[in-house]
N, C-alpha and C positions, 0 to 999 in steps of 0.2 A: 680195772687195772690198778695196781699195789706201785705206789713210788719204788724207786728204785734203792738198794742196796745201803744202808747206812752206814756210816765209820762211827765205830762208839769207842770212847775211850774207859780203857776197863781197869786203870789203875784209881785210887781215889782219890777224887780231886774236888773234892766239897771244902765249904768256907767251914765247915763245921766235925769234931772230931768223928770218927768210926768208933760205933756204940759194939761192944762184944755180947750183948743182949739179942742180937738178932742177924740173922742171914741175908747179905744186900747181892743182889744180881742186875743185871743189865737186860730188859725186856723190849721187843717191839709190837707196834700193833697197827691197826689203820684205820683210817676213820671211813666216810662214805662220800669222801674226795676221792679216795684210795692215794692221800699221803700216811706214809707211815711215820708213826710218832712214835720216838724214843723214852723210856721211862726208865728210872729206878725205883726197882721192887726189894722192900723189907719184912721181911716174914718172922717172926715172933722164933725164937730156938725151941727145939725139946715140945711142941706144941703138934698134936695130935687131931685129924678131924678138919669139918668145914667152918671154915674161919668168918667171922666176920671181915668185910674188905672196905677199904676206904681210898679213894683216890683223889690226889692233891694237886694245886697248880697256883703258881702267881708267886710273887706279885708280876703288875703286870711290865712288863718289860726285863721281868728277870729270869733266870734257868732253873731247871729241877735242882742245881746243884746246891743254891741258896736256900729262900725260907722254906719252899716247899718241901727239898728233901729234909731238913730238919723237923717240922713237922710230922712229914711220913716216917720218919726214923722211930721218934717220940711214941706214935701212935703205935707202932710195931713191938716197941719194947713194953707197950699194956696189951697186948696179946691181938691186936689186930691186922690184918694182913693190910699193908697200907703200899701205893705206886705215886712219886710222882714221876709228873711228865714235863717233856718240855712241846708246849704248844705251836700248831702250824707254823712253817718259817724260821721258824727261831730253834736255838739252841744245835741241839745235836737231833732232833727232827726236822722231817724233808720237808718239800714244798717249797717250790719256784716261783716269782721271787724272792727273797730271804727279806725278813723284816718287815712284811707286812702283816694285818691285823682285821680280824672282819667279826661282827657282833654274831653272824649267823656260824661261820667257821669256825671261830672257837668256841662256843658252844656245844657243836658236832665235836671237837674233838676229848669236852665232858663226855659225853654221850658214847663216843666209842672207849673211852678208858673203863666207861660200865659194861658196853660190850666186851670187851676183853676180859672183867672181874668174873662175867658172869658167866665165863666157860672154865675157868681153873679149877681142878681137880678138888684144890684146897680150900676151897672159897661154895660159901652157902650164898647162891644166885637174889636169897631172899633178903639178906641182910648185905646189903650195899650202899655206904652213904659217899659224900660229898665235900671237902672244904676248898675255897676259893679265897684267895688272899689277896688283898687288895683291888687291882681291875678284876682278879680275877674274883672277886665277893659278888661282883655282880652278875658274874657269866655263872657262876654256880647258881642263883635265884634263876635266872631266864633257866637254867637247865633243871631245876627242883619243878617249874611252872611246866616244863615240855616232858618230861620223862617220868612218866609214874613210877618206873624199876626202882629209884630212888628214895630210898626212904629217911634218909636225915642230912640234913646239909649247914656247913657251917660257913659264915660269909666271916672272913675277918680282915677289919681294919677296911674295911671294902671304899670303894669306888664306881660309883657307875659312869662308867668311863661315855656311853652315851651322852650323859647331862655335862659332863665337863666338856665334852668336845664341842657341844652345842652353844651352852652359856657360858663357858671358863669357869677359869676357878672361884669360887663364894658366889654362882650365878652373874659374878659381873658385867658378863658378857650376852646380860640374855635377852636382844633386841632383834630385828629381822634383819636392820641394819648391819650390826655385827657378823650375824650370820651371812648375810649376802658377802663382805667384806674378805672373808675366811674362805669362801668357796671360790671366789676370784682370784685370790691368790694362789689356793692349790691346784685350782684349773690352770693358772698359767704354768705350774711347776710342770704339772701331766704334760703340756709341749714341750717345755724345755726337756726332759727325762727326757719323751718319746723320741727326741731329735738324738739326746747326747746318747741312748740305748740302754740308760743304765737309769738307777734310781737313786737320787741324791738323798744321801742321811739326813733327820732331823736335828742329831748332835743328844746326845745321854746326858746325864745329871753334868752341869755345867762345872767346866773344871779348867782354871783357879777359882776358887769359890771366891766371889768379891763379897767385900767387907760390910757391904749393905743389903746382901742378900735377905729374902726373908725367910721366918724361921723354919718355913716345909723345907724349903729347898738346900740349908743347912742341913735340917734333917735326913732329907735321901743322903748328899751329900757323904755325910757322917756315914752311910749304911754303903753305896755305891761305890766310893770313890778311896774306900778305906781298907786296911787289913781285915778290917770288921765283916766285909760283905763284898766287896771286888772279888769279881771270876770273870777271866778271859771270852767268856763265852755271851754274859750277859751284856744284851742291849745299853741297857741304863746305867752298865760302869763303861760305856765304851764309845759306841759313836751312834746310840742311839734307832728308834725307829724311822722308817723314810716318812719324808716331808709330808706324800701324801698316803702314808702307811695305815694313819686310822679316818681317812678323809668320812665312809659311810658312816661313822659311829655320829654323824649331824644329826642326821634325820630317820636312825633307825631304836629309839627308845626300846630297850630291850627289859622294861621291869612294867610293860604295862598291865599285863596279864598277872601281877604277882600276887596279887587278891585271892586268886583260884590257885592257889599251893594250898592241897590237902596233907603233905607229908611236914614231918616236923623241919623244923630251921629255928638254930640258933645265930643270932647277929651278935660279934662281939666286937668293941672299938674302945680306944684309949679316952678318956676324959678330955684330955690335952691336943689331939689328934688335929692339925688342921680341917682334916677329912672328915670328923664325927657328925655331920651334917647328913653327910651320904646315908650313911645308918640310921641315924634317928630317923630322918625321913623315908627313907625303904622301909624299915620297919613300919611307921604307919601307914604306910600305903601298902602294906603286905595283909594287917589286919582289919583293914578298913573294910567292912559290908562281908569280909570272909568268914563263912559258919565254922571255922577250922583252926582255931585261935588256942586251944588249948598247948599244943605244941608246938611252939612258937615264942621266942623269947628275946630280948633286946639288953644288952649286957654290957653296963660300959664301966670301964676298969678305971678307978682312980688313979690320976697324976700320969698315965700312960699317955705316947704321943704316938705320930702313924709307926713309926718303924720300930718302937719298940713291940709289937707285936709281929714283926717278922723273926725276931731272933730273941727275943724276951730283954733286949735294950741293956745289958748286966742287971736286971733287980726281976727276975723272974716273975715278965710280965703277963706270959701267954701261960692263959689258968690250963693247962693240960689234963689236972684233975676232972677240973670240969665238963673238960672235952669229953674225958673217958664217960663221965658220968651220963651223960646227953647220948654219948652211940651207943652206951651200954643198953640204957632207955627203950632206944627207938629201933634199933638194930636187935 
């Protein structure tokens, strides 16, 4: 059974301008919940034949309309057929209740955005990659490790939203202690919600940004809460995922198998990056005892910080050349 009927809005309304390079439509598909997830498709102009396809998502807490369809835009206008989507819950994709977040569901909804690539008329089934943007760097690695169809994937500016939920942010948090502490709290939210029927928000990038803030959360800020990157739709310029929205991501480590990724993966992260931990560290743990090293690469962009890599931060940060050069590659 296929969710039911979506409202998509079909004038444009991206934080970023409409490129005359290529042909953008509004697509649906479903995954193996049978929620149907909404997607904007960018198909290259005047381009003939079975395309290479690339499909995009994240960051995490934000819509297709942000970095990801910029991205997919980008990649379109170097001749490959590129979709983002907006992930289970969120955006203008279905799935009841809204704003929640599950390490195995979004995954599955990688997984179907390939199922959907790999039936278009337009589209070579064999040459199919991946990029995942921020939480979503990691849900693209767990999906490079579960879906052979996939042949190249790019994690950027990533997160593995598993280890932050678990330890917080720079591991601070990574005692049993801790963890016991955080499951009791969201255990008590689960009754409270259950009582009041509904699902209390977590609250989005925190807004008045106070004056001692530190500098990541300036930084969403800056991206979020600004002309730069606010859309009505997204989570993290607005009120946020529910309290206990990513409560599994404790105890479900979603990069342990990432050793056994035989297809290629590029990781790429700003020098600056609060985040730049996530990556170096997946990255060794991706190549570590793995015979499959050759395509595989770790890439981190001087003076760049996290969210200049969602929208190239004005000093054109996101190597897109490079990106081309890497699908060209392995696609």
């Amino acid at each position: 059974m296929v969710d039911q009927k979506l409202e998509l809005t079909m004038e444009w309304d991206k934080v970023f301008p409409k490129s005359e390079k290529v042909d953008h439509s509004k697509v649906v598909f479903h995954n193996r919940y049978g929620i149907t997830l909404a997607a904007d498709m960018y198909t290259p102009k005047d381009v003939e034949g079975k395309l290479a396809a690339i499909a995009v998502c994240g960051p995490f807490g934000a819509v297709k309309e942000q970095a990801a369809g910029l991205y997919a835009q980008k990649m379109a206008e170097r001749g490959f057929l590129a979709i983002a989507f907006d992930p289970s819950f969120t955006g203008e994709s279905g799935g009841e209740p809204r704003y929640m977040a599950s390490p195995d569901i979004n995954t599955e909804d990688f997984q179907a955005a390939v199922d959907f690539l790999s039936v278009q008329d337009n589209v070579d089934p064999e040459r199919i990659g991946i990029i995942g943007i921020c939480g979503w760097g990691g849900m693209a690695l767990n999906t490079a490790v579960l879906d052979t169809r996939v042949k190249a994937t790019v994690a950027s500016t990533m997160y593995d939203m598993t280890r932050v939920n678990a330890n917080g942010y720079f591991d601070a948090e990574d005692s049993a202690e801790d963890r016991y502490a955080k499951k009791q709290a969201m255990n008590a939210q689960r009754i409270v919600d259950y009582k009041n029927g509904n699902y209390a928000p977590g609250g989005g990038v925190v807004d008045p940004l106070p004056e001692d803030a530190p500098f990541f959360v300036k930084d969403y800020y800056d991206y979020y809460k600004t002309g730069r990157g606010y859309h009505k739709r997204s989570l993290n310029s607005n009120d946020g995922w529910n309290v206990i929205g990513c409560m599994s991501f404790i105890n479900q480590p979603i990069l342990h198998y990432s050793n056994e990724i035989r297809s290629a993966v590029l990781i790429m992260h700003g020098e600056k990056a609060h985040s730049c931990y996530f990556s170096r560290d997946a990255y060794a743990d991706m190549v570590k005892n793995n015979p499959y090293t050759d395509n595989k690469e770790l890439l981190i962009i001087p003076d760049a910080v996290h969210t200049d890599l969602y929208d190239g931060g004005g000093k054109d940060a996101i190597p897109f050349d490079k990106l081309v050069r890497f699908f060209e590659t392995y696609l």
